[in-house]
C-alpha positions as CSV (number, residue, x, y, z in Angstrom):
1,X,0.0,0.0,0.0
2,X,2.8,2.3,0.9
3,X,4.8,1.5,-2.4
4,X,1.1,2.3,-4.1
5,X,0.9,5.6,-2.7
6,X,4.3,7.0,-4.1
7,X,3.8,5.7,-7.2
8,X,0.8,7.8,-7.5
9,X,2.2,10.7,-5.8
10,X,5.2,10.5,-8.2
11,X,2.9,10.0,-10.8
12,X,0.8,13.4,-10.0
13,X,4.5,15.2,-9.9
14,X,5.6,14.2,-13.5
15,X,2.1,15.0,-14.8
16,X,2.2,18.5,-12.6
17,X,5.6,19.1,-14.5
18,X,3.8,19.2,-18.1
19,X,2.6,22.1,-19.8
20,X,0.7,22.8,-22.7
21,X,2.1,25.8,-23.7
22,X,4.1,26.3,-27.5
23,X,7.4,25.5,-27.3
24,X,9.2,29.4,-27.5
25,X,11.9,30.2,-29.9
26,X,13.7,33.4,-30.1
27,X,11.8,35.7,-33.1
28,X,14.5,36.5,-35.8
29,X,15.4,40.2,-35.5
30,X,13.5,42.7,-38.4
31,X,17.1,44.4,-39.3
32,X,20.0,43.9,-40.5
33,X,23.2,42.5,-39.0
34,X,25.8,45.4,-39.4
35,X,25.6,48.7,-38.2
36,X,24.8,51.2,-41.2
37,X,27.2,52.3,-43.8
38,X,28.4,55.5,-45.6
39,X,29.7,58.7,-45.1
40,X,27.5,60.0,-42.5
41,X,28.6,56.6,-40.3
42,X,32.2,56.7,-40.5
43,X,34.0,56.0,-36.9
44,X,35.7,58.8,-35.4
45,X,39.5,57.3,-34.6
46,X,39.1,57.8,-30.9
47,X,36.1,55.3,-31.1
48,X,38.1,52.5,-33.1
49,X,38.8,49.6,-30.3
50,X,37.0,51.4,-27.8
51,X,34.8,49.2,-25.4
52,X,31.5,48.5,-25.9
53,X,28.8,50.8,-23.6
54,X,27.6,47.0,-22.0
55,X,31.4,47.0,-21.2
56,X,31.8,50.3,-19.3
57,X,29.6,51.1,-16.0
58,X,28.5,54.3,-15.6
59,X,30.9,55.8,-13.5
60,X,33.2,55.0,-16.0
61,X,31.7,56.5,-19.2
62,X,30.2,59.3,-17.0
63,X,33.7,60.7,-15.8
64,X,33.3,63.9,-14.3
65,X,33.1,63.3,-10.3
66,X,30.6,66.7,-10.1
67,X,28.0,64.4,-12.9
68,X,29.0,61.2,-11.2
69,X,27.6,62.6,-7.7
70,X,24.2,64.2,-9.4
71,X,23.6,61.2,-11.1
72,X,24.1,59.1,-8.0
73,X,21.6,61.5,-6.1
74,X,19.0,60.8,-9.0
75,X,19.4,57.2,-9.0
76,X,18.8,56.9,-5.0
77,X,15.9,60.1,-4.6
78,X,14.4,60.2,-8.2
79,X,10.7,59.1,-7.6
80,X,10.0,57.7,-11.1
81,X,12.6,55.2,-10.9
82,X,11.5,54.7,-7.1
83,X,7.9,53.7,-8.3
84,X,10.0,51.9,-11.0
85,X,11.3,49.8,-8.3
86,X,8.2,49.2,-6.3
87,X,6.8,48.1,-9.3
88,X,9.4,45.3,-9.3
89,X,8.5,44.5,-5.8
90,X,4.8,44.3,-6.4
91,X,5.7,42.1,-9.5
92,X,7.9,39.6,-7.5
93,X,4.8,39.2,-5.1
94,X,2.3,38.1,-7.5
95,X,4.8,35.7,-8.6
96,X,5.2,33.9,-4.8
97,X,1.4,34.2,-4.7
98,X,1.0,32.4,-8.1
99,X,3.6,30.1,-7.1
100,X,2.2,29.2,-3.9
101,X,-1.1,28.1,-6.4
102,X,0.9,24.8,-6.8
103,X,0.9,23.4,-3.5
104,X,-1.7,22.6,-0.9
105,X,-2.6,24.8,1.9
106,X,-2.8,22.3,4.8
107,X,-4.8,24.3,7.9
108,X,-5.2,23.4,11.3
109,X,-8.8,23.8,13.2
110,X,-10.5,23.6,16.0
111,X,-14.6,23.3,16.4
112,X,-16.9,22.6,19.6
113,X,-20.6,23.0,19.2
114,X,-22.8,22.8,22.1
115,X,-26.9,22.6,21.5
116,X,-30.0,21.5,23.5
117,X,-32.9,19.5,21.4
118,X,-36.2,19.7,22.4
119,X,-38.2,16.4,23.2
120,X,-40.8,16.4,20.1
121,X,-37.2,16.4,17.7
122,X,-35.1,14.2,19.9
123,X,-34.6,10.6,19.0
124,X,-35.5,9.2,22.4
125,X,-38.6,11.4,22.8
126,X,-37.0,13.2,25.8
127,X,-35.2,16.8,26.1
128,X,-30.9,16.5,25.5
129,X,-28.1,18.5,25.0
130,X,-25.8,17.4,22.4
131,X,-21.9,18.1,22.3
132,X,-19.5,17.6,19.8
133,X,-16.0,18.9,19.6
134,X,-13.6,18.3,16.3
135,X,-9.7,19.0,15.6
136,X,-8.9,18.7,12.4
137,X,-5.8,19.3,10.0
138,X,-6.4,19.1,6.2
139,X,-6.5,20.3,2.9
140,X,-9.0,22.3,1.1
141,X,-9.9,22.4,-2.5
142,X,-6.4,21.6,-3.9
143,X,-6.3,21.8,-7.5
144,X,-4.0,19.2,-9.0
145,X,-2.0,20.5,-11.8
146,X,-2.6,17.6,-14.5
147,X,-2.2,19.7,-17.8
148,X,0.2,22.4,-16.6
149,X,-2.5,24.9,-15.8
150,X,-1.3,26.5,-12.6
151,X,2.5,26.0,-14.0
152,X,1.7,28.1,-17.1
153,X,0.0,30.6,-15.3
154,X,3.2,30.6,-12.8
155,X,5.4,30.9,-15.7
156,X,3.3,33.9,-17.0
157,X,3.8,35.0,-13.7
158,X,7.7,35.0,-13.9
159,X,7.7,36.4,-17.1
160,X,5.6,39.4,-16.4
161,X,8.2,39.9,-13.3
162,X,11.0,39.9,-15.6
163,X,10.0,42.3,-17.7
164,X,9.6,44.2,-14.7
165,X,12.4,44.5,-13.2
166,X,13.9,45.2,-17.2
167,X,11.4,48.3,-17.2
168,X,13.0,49.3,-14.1
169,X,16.7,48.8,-15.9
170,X,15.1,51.0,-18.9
171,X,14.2,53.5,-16.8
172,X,17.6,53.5,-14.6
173,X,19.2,53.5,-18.0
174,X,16.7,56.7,-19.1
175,X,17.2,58.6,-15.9
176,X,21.0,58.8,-16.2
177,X,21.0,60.1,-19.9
178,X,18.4,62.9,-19.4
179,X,20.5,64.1,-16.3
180,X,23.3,64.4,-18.4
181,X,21.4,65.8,-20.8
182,X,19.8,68.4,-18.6
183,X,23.3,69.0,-17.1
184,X,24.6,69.4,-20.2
185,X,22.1,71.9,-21.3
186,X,22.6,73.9,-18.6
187,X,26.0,74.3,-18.9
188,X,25.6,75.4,-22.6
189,X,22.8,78.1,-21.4
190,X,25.3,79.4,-18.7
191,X,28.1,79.8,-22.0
192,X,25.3,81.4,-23.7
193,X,24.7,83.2,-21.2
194,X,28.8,84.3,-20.2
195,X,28.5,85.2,-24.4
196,X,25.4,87.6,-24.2
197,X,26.1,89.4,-21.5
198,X,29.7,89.6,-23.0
199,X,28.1,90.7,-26.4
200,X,26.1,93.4,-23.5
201,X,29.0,94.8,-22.4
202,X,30.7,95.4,-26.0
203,X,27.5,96.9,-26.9
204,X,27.7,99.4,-24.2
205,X,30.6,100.6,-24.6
206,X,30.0,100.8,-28.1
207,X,27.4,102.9,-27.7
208,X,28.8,105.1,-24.9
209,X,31.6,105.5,-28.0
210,X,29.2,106.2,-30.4
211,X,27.7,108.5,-28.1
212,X,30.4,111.0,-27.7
213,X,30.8,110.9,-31.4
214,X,27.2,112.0,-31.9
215,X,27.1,114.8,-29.6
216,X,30.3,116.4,-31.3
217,X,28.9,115.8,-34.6
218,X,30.9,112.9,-35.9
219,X,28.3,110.4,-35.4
220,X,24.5,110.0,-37.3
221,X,21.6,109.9,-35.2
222,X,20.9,106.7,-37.3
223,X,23.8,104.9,-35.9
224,X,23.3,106.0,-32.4
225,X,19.6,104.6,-32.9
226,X,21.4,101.5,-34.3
227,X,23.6,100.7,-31.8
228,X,21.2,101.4,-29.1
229,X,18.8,98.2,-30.8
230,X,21.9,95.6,-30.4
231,X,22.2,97.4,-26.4
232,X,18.3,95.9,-26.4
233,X,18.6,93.0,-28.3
234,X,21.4,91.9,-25.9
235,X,19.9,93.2,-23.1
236,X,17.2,90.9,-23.9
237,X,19.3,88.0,-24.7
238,X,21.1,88.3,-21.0
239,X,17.2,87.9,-19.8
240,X,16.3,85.0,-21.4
241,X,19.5,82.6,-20.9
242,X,18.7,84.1,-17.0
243,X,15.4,82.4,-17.2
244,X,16.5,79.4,-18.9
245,X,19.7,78.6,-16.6
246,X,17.3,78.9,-13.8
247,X,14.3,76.6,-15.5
248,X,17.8,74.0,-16.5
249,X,17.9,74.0,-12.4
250,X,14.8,73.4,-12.2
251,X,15.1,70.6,-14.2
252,X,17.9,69.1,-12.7
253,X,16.0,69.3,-9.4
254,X,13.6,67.1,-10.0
255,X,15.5,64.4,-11.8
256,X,17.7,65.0,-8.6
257,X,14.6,64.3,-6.3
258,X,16.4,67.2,-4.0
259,X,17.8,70.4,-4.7
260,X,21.4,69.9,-6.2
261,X,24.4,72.0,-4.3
262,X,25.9,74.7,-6.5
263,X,29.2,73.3,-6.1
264,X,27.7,70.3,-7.9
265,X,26.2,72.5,-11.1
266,X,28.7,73.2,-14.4
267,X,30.2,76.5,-15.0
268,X,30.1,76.2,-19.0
269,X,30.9,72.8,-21.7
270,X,34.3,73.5,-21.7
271,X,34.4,72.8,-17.9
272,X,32.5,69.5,-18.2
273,X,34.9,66.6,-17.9
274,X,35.2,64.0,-20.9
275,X,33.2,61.4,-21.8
276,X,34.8,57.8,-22.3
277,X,34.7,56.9,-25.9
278,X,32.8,53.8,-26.9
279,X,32.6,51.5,-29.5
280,X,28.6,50.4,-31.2
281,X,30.2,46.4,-31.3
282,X,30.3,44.4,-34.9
283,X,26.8,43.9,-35.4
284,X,23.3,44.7,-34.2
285,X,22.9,41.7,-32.1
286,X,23.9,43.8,-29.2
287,X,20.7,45.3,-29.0
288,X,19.2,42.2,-28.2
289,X,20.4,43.3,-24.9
290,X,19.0,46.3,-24.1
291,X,16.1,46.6,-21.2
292,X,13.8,47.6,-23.9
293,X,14.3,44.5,-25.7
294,X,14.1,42.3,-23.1
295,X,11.2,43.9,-21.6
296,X,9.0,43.0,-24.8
297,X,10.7,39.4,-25.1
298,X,9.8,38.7,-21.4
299,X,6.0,39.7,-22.0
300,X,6.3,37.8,-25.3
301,X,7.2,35.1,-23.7
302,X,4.0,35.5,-20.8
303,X,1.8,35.3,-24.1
304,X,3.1,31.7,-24.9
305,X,2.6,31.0,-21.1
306,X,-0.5,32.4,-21.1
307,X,-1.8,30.2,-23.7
308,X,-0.5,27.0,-22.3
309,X,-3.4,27.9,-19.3
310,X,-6.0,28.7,-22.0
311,X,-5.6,25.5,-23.6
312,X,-5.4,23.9,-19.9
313,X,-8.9,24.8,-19.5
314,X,-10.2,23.1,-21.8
315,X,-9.4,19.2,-19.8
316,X,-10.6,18.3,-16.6
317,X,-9.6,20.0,-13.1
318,X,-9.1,17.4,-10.1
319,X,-8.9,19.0,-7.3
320,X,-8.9,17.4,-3.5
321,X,-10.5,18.0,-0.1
322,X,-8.7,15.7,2.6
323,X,-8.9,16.1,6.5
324,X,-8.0,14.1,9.2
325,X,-8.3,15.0,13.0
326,X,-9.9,13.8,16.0
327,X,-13.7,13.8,17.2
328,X,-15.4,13.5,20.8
329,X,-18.6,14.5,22.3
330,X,-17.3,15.6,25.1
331,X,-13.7,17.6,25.5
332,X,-12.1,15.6,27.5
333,X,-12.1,12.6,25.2
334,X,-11.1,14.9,22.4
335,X,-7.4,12.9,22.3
336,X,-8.7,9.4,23.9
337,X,-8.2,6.2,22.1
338,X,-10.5,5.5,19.0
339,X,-12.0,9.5,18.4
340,X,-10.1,9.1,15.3
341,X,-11.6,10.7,11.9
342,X,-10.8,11.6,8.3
343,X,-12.3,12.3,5.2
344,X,-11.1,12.4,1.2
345,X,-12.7,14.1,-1.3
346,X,-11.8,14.0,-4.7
347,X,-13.3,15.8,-7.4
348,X,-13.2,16.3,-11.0
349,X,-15.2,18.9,-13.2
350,X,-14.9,18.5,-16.9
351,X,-16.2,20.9,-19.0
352,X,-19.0,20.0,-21.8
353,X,-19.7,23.2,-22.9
354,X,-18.6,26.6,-22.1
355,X,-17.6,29.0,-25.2
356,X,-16.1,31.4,-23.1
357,X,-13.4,28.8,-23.2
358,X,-12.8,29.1,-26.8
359,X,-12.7,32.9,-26.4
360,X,-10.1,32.7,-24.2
361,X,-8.0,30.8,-26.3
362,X,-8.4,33.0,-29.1
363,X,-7.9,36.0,-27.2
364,X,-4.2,34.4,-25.7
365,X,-3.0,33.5,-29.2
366,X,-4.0,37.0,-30.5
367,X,-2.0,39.0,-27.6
368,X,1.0,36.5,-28.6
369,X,0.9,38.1,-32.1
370,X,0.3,41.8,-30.7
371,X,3.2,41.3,-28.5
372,X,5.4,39.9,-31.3
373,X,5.1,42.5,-33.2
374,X,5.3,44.8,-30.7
375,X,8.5,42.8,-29.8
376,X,9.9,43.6,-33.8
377,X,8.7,47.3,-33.3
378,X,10.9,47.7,-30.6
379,X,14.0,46.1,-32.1
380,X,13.8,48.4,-35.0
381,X,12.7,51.4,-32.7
382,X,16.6,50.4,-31.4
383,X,17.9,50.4,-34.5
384,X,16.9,53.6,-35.9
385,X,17.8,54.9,-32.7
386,X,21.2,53.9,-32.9
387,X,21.6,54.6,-36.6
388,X,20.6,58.2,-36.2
389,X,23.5,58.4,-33.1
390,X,26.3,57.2,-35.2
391,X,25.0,59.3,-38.0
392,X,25.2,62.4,-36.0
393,X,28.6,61.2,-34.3
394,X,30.0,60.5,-38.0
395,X,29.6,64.1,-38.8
396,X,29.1,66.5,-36.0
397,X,33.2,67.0,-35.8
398,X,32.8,68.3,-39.3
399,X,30.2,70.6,-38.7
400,X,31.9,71.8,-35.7
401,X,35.4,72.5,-37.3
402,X,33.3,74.4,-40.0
403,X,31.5,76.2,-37.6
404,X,34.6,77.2,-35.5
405,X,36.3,78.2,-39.1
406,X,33.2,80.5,-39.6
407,X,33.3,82.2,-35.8
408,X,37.0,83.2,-36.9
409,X,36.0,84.6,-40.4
410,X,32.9,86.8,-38.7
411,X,35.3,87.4,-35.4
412,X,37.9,88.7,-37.9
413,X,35.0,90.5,-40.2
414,X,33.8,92.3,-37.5
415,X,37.3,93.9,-35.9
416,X,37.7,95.0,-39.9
417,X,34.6,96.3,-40.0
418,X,34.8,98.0,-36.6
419,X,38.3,100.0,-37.7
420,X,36.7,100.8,-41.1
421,X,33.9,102.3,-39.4
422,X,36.3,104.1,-36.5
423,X,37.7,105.6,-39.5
424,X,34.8,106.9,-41.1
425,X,35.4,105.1,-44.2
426,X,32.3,102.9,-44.2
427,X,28.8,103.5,-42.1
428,X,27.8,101.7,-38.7
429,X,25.5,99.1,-40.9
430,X,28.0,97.2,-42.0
431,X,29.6,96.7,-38.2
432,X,25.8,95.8,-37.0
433,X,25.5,93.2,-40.1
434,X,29.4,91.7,-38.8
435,X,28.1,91.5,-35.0
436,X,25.0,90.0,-36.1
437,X,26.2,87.5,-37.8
438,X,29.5,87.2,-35.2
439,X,26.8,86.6,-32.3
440,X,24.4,84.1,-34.1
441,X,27.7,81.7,-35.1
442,X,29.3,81.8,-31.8
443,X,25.6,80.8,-30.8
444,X,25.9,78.2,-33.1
445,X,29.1,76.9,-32.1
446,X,28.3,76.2,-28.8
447,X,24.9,74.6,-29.5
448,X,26.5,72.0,-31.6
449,X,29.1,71.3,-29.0
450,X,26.4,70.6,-26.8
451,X,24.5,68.5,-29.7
452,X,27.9,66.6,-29.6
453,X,28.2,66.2,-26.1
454,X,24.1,65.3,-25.9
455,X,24.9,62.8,-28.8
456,X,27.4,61.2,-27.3
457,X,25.4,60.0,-24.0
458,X,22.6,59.0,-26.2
459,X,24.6,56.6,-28.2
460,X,25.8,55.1,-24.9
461,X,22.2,55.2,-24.0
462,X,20.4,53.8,-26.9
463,X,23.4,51.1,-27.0
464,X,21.8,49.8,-23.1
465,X,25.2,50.7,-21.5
466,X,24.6,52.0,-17.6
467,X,22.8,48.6,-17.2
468,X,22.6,46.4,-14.4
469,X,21.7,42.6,-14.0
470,X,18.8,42.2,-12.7
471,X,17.7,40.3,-9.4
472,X,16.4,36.7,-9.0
473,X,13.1,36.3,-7.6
């Protein structure tokens, strides 16, 4: 009998280990193995041999110590990736519970019942009081997993925890590029700002020169009124990169989740400490990597889960109700010799007829497809998003040493036209058009070393580099 009863409990266990669910296979990637080609793409020679971004941590890549600390802030007061991480938690919860689903909840219980009957509804005809008093341990309603219904839906489980605690990765990985960003951006508005109120100050004085030149009848009224537009115009300038240094606090505050020391905050780019170089790898496989990624393939892979319990519903469900205890009417011979009890109660329910069953189905091997192709979408989201980095990376130094080439021309256009003017061989027009267009390309300058800068953390972004492994439930 004994040798009976673990070859059925063995037999419940292999049966309990089967599933239902498709077999999953990896989905072929929607793009193409190498990186892009052509012009735009070409490697700077800093980036040939450079690591990988899955190969450098973030301290590393981000490598100046006043970034390092506001990005270690973020990551441990930021509240979105906080709610990030509780999600994580509340994930890895409904996984124990669905766990749990697979074993029996035994529970322990005590009962004592105490009534009087009446004579006309006693057996003997006469008044009684009746006792009874139980102790039982058992288990109720346990569903025996024949076809892998409870295991499917505990691997669904899993999955949907996995992709989790990926999200939370993505948005680690998110969080550390849009502080740079921001920090970034607010160390270009404060050059912009250093350059306006520079351009201010030149203005001034070149209208207090002016000035004096007007009131002894060398200078036009025309260029006094002229110069006294670019005092404005920079005067205005000085007031906006004001407002948006303080908003680019503001910013960094909240990513922060506290106010960020000012010993902490850039002075300008050129103060910002490098960034490490890195390399895209030799193919696009490495994007299989990336939180995003794996986000999608861990719900994709819930689907197929999911429809191993859809197609589990449709077979029989044997679950069991078992007690044994002991049983006295009166307490005292609750544990006496021969109060013994038990009971086992087996029961199957097979469904006949139930369409919502067939809905069901239908329903699971429609979100597989929906999250397949979101699963493609996502891989070529990557792609593109890592195509357009090396494009900009590939050609930004050229627009930069053109940009720097034209700064000089309208630096050295404007000192000409300034002694031209001083000598009254040419009118003030012709200095307003060279500060003009000296202003807006020093302007320019800076905003495409920020672009470069900005680009540069984005690559190591979009390449899934800052992340982390995540935990085991």
């Amino acid at each position: 009998m004994r040798r009976q009863g673990l070859l059925a409990l063995g037999l419940l266990m292999c049966l309990g280990g089967c599933t239902l669910a498709p077999k999953y296979t990896r989905p072929e990637a929607p793009i193409p193995l190498p990186w892009p080609k052509g012009a735009a793409y070409e490697d700077t020679p800093a980036a040939v041999g450079a690591p990988t971004a899955l190969e450098l941590s973030w301290q590393e890549f981000f490598a100046d110590p006043k970034l390092q600390m506001v990005i270690a802030r973020a990551l441990k007061n930021n509240r979105d990736l906080r709610l990030a991480a509780l999600n994580v938690e509340r994930a890895r919860a409904l996984y124990g519970i669905q766990r749990a689903e697979l074993w029996p909840v035994v529970n322990a219980g005590g009962r004592g019942d105490k009534q009087r009957v009446p004579a006309d509804l006693s057996t003997t005809g006469k008044s009684m009081t009746m006792e009874e008093y139980r102790v039982n341990l058992g288990i109720t309603s346990w569903e025996i997993d024949f076809f892998g219904r409870l295991r499917s839906l505990k691997d669904e489980a899993l999955q949907e925890y996995l992709a989790t605690e990926q999200a939370r990765c993505s948005a680690r990985i998110l969080l550390m590029s849009e502080i740079a960003r921001v920090y970034l951006t607010l160390a270009a508005d404060k050059e912009n700002f250093k350059l306006a109120r520079s351009t201010l100050e030149t203005q001034q004085a070149t209208y207090d020169l002016i000035k004096r030149r007007y009131e002894v009848g060398i200078a036009s009224r025309l260029d006094l009124e002229r110069v006294q537009s670019q005092v404005d115009t920079a005067r205005r300038e000085v007031a906006r990169f004001t407002q948006l240094v303080a908003q680019d606090q503001n910013a960094l505050n909240l990513l922060a989740g506290s106010m960020v020391p000012e010993q902490l905050l850039p002075a300008d780019l050129s103060n910002v400490g490098s960034l490490k170089e890195i390399s895209p790898g030799l193919s696009s496989e490495v994007l299989l990597n990336r939180p995003d990624i794996l986000q999608a393939e861990y719900r994709l892979k819930a689907a197929y889960a999911n429809i191993g319990a859809a197609r589990a519903a449709f077979f029989p469900r044997i679950s069991l109700t078992t007690a044994m205890g002991t049983a006295s009417a009166e307490l005292s011979g609750l544990f006496s010799s021969g109060s013994g009890t038990w009971n086992f109660a087996p029961r199957i329910v097979l469904p006949l007829f139930d369409a919502r069953i067939w809905a069901a189905l239908r329903v699971s091997k429609a979100n597989r497809k929906i999250l397949l192709t979101q699963y493609e979408k996502a891989i070529q989201t990557a792609f593109r998003e890592v195509a357009d980095a090396l494009a900009v990376r590939g050609t930004v130094g050229q627009q930069i040493s053109a940009q720097q080439s034209l700064v000089n021309a309208n630096a050295a256009t404007y000192q000409l036209s300034k002694r031209r003017y001083t000598k009254g061989i040419d009118n003030y027009l012709s200095v307003l058009d060279a500060q003009r267009s000296l202003y807006a390309a020093q302007r320019e300058l800076i905003l495409l070393r920020l672009a470069k800068l900005a680009n540069h953390v984005r690559l190591y972004a979009v390449l899934g580099g800052g992340n982390e492994q995540p935990k085991a439930p």
